[in-house]
KOLVO-385632 format. One record per residue: y, x, z of N, C-alpha, C, O in turn; residue in one letter. Coordinates in steps of 0.001 Angstrom, whole numbers, plus 500000, padded with zeros to 6 digits. Example, Ala and Ser with C-alpha at 12.3 -4.5 7.8 and 13.67 -1.06 7.14 Angstrom:
% residues 2
494310513190507800495500512300507800496700513200507800496681514236508465A
497750512850507080498940513670507140500030512900507870501138513409508039S
//
This chain:
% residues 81
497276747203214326496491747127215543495639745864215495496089744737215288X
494404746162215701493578744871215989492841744607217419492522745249218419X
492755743135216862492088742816218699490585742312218555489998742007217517X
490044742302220052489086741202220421489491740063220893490187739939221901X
489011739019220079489047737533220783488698737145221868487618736563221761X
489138737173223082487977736512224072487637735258224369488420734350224090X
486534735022224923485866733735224613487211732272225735487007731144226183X
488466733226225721489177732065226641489631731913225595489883730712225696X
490024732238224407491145731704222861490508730919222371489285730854222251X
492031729645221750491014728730221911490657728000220234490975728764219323X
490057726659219786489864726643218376488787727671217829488184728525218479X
488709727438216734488231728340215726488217730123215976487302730946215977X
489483730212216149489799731714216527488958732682217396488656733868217262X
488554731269218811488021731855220003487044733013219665487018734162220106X
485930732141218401484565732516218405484539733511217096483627733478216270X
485788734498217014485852734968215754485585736744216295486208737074217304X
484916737540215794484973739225216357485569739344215496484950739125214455X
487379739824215292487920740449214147488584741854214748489729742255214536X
487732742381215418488186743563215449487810744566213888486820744443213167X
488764745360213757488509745944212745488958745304211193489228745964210189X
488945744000211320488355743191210564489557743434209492490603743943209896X
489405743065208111490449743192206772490967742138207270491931742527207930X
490873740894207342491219739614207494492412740105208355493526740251207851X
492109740406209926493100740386210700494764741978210438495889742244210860X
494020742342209760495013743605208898495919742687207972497146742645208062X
495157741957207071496234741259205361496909740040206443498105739787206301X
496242739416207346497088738643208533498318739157209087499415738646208860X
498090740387209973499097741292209888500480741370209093501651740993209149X
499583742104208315500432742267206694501516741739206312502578742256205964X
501108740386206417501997739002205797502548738398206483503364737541206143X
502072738853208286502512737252208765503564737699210011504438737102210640X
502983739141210031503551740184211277503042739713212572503703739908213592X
501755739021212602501043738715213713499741738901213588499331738876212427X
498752739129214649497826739145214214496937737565214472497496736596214987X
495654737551214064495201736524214311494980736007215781494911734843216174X
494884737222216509494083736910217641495802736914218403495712736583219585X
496853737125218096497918736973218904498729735394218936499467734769219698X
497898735161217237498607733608216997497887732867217732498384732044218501X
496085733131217547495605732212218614496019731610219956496088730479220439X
496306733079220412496756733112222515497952732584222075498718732658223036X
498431732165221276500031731429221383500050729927221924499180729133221567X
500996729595222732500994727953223292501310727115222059502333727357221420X
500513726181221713501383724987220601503157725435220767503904725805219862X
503331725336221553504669724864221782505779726055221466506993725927221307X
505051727131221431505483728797220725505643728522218937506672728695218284X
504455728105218476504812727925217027505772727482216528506194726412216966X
506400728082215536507390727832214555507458726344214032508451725628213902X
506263726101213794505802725218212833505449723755213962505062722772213331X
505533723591215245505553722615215675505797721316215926505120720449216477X
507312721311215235507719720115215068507520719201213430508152718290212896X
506495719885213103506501719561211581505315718403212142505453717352211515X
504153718334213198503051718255213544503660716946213871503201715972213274X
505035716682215091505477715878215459506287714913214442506254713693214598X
506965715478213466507682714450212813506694713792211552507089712974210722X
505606714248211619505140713355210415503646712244211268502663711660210810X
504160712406212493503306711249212884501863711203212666501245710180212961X
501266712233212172499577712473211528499113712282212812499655712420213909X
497948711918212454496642711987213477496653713933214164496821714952213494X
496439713821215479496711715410216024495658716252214945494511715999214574X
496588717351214631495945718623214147494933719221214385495020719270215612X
493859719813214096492845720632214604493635722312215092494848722490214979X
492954723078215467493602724240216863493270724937214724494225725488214177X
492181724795214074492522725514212806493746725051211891494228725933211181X
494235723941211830495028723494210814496423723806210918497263723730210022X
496629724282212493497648724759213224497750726249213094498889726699212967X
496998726872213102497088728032212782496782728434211272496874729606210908X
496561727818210757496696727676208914498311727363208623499119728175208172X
498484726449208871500082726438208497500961726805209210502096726391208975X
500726727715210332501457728821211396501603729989210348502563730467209744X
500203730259210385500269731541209561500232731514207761499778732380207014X
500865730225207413501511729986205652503315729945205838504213729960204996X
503329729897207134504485730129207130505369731300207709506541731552207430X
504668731846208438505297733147208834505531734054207601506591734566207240X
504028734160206907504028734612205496505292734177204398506043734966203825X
505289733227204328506316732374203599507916732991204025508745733374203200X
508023732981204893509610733526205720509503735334206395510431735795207059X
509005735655206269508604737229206479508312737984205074508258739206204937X
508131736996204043507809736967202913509173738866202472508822740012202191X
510339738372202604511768738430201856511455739920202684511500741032202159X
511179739667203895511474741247204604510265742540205018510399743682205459X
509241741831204687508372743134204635508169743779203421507488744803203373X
//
C-alpha cells in the first residue's frame, strides 16, 4: 500500500509524491513501513532514538533520522521477511 505525503509531514519526506512510487514499495519491502508512515512518526516512536541521545551529536536532520530509522528496521526485519 502506498501513500500521499501531505504537506503537514515533516523534513524531507513532507515534499516527497511517493505515491505509486518503487522507492516507497523496496521501503516497504525491507523495513515493513512505508515512507510516508515513518515520516508521520513522533521522534520519540523511533526505534532508533536513543542512539541520537547517547552519542551527544549535534541534533540530527528530520532526513538522517529517518535514514537510520529505516537501516534499521531493515537490519532487524532483515531475519523475518
Amino acid at each position: 500500500m502506498t501513500h500521499v505525503l501531505s504537506s503537514g509531514d515533516s523534513g524531507f519526506a513532507g515534499n516527497l509524491n511517493i505515491q505509486n512510487s518503487s522507492l516507497d514499495r523496496i521501503v516497504e519491502d525491507y523495513c515493513g513501513i512505508t515512507i510516508s508512515e515513518l515520516a508521520g512518526k513522533d521522534d520519540s516512536e523511533y526505534e532508533t532514538g536513543l542512539l541520537w541521545t547517547e552519542m551527544k551529536a549535534a541534533k540530527p536532520t528530520a532526513l538522517e533520522k529517518i535514514l537510520v530509522e529505516m537501516l534499521h528496521l531493515a537490519y532487524t526485519n532483515g531475519g523475518e521477511l
